[in-house]
N, C-alpha and C positions, 0 to 999 in steps of 0.2 A: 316876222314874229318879233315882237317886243321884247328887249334884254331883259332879264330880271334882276341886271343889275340898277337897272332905276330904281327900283325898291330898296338901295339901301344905302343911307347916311353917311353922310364922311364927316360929319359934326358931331358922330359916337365918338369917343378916346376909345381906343382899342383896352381891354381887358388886360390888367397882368395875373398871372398865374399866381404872384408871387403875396400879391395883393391881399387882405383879409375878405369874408364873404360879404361885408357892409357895404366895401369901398368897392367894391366889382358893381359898376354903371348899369344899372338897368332901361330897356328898351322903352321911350317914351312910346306912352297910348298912341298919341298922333300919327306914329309912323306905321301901326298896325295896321295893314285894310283891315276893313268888318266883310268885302267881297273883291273880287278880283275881275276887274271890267275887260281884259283883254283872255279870251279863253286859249290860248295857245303859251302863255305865260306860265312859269310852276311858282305856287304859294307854298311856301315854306314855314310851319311852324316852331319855334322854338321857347322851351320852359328854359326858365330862370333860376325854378324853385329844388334842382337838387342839391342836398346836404353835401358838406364837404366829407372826405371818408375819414370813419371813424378812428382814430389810432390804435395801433396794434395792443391787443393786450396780454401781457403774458400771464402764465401760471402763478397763482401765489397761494391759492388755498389748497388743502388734500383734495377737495373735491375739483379743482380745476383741475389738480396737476394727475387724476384720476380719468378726467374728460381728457387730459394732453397725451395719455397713454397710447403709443402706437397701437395699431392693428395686427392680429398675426402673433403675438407673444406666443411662444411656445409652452414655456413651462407649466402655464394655471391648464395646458389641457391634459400633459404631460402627467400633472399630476393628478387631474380627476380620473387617472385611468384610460387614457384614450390611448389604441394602438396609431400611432401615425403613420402613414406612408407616400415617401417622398422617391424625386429622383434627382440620379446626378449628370448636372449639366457642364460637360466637356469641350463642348465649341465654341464657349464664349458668344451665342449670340443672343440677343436680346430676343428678335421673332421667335426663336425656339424655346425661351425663358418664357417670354410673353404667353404663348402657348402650352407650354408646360403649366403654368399658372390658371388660366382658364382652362385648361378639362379637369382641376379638380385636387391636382397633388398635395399635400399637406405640406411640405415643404420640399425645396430644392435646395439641393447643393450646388454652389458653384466653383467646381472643383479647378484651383489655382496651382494641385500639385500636379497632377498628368495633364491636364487640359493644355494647350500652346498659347493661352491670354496671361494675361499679369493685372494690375492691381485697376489700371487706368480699363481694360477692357471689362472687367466685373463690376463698372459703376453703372452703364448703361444696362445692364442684367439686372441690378438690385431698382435700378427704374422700371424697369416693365415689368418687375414681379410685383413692387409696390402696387403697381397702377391695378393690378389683379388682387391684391391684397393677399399675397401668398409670402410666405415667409421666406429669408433667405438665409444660407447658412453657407462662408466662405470657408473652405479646406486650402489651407493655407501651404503654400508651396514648402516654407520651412519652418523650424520652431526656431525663430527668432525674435528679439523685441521689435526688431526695425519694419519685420515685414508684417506681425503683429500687429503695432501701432496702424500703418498705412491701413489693413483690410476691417480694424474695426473701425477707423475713423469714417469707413463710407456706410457703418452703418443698418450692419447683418443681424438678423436675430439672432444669429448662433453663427459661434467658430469652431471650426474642428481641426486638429492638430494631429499628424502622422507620426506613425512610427514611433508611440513612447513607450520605451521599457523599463522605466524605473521611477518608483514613487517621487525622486529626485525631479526628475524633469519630470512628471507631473504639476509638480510645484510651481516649477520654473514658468512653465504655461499660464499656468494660472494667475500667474505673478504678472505675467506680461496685459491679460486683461485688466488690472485692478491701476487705478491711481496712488500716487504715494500719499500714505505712509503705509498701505497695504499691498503695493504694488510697485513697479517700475514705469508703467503706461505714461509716455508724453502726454502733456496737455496742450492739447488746442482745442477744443471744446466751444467757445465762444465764435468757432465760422466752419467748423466740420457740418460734412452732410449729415452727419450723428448725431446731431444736437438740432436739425432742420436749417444751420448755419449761424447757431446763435437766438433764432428764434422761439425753440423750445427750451426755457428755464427751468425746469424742471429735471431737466436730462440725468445733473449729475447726480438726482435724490434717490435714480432707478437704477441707469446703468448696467450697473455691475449684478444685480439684480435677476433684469429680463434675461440678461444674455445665455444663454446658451453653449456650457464651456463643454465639447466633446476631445475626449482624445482619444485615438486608435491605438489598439495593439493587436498589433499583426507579425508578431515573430515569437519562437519559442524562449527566446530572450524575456521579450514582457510577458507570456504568459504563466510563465514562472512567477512574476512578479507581481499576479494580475490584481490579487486581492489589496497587494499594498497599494497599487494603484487605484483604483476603487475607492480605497478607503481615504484618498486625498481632500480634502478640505476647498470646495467650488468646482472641482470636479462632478459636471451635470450627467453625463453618458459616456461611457464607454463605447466603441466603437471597433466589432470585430471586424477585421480583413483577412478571409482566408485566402485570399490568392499569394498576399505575402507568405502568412502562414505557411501551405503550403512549399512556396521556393525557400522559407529558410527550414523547412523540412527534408529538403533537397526533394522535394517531391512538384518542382514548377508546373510540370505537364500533365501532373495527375489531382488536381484538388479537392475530384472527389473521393481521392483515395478514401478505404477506410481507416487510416493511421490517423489522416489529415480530422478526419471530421469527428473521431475520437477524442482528439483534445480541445475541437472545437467546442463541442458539446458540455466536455469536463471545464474549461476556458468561462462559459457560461454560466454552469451551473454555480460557480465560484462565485461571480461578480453578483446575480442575483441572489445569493446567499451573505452578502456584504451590507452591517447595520452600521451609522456612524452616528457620532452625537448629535446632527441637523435634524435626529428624528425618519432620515430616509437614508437608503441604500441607493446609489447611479441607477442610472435610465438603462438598458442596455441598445443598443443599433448595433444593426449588421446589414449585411450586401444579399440580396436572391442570389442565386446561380441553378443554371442549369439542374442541378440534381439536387438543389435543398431550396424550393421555392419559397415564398413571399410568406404563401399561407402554413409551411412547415414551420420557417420564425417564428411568427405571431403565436402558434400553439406552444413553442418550448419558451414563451415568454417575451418576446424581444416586444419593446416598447416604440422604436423607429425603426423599422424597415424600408430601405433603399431598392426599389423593385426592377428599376431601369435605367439605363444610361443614353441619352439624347443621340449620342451619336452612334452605339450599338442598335437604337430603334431604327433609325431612318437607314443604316445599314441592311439590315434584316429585310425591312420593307422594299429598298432598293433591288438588292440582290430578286428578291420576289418578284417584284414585276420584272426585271429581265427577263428572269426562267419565264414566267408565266406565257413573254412575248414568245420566247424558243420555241416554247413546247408548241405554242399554238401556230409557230411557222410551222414546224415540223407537219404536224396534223395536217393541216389546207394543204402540204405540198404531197404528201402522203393520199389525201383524197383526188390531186386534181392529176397526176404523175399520169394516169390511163390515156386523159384526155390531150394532154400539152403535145403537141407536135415534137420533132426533136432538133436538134440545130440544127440539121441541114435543112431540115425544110422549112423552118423559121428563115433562113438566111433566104432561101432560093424565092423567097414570096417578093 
């Protein structure tokens, strides 16, 4: 079989990359066959004629920086009245994120305070929620500036912060998402995943904006507090936790007491009773449980409902097919017990 390296010229100057598209040497006619007289030979086509790529262009008009607008924003549904319903993601893994995201949830939490991941394992999570175009919201291990800066720089629709009981540290959270002179927020903006790395111009005109500032209170501490809390300035949702609730009720083991879910209910009715100058009162969110489900929320008002947790599902599910296998040893051994020989006369065969 004929090489088909005789078809090609060593009288071409090889191409530089670096070159303009003028000076890039184009294929003399000559060296083209019109047909290829050896049939065991491969002809090779190639075009000359693709444009070089176009350079990037960034945002600069409202209407580009409208078209720059990530996917997923929370707020504009938030506030057309839409009840949402998300789940919170404890394993830190992206397939279960990934998953989560395609059957449909409105957003997921990737909870960095009980879950056992940290800031590095929630970037691969905020990528496969991305890729589903579901929203991500990091609950942040502490209310710190340090650990603040790290979880919003990778670029969550929403942060949610634990344990606040006082309009003070309401503040203070808040403080932590905003840049100065409104805030304390580090800048790195021009290479954070936040910003698409510098790519999206636009970034710092929303930011503070889209984001999604929740803070929980979950102790009798803050619910004392709750309405001053509430009434905080970028404070987006509130965020009940009864199971806190309940243990600093000294009531851990019982949360659906009815002490507990008495001042849940009063805890509520507070914060959705709270009018501030912005023209709106806080979002409310809260947790299912067992005994005040998904759909009991949504009716006494809650605007984000958290319905399950990644790793109490595949739990549930686990334990389930165990038993399911038990049960059905059981049964077959139960059915075949008349007929099975007995050891000695298994052994004596």
């Amino acid at each position: 079989m004929a090489s088909s390296s005789s078809y090609i010229s060593t009288a071409i100057p090889k191409p530089s990359f670096l070159a303009p598209k003028a000076l890039v040497p184009q294929i003399p006619a000559t060296l083209l066959r019109k047909s290829n007289p050896n049939p065991n030979s491969i002809s090779i086509s190639i075009s000359t004629s693709r444009p070089l790529p176009s350079p990037l262009k960034y945002s600069t008009s409202p209407s580009e920086l409208a078209a720059a607008r990530p996917a997923g924003i929370l707020k504009p549904r938030l506030a057309a009245g839409e009840v949402l319903y998300g789940l919170f993601l404890m394993s830190s893994s992206p397939t279960l994120a990934e998953i989560s995201g395609l059957a449909g949830y409105d957003y997921v939490v990737v909870d960095l305070e009980h879950g056992p991941g940290g800031i590095s394992d929630a970037l691969p999570c905020l990528r496969a929620l991305a890729a589903t175009g579901t929203p991500a919201i990091i609950r942040v291990p502490e209310n710190t500036p340090a650990v603040t800066k790290k979880a919003l720089d990778l670029g969550p629709q929403g942060i949610m912060f634990p344990s606040v009981e006082t309009p003070e540290a309401a503040a203070l959270a808040v403080s932590y998402c905003r840049f100065p002179p409104r805030g304390v927020r580090g800048a790195a903006h021009p290479v954070v995943r936040a910003s698409a790395y510098g790519v999206d111009d636009g970034y710092l005109s929303r930011c503070e904006e889209d984001l999604l500032i929740m803070v929980q209170v979950e102790t009798t501490a803050g619910v004392s507090e709750i309405e001053a809390i509430a009434g905080v300035e970028g404070v987006d949702c509130v965020q009940m936790g009864p199971l806190d609730l309940s243990a600093s009720m000294g009531l851990l083991w019982d949360p659906g007491n009815k002490k507990v879910r008495t001042v849940l209910k009063e805890a509520e009715r507070r914060v959705l009773g709270v009018g501030r100058g912005d023209g709106r009162g806080p979002w409310l969110g809260g947790f299912a449980m067992p005994h005040d489900g998904a759909i009991e929320l949504k009716a006494r008002g809650y605007h984000m409902v958290a319905g399950a947790v990644d790793v109490g599902m595949f739990r549930a599910a686990a334990v389930e097919d165990v038993l399911r296998f038990r049960r059905a040893e059981v049964e077959i051994g139960e059915e075949d017990d008349s007929e099975k020989p007995s050891d000695n006369e298994y052994w004596s065969e």
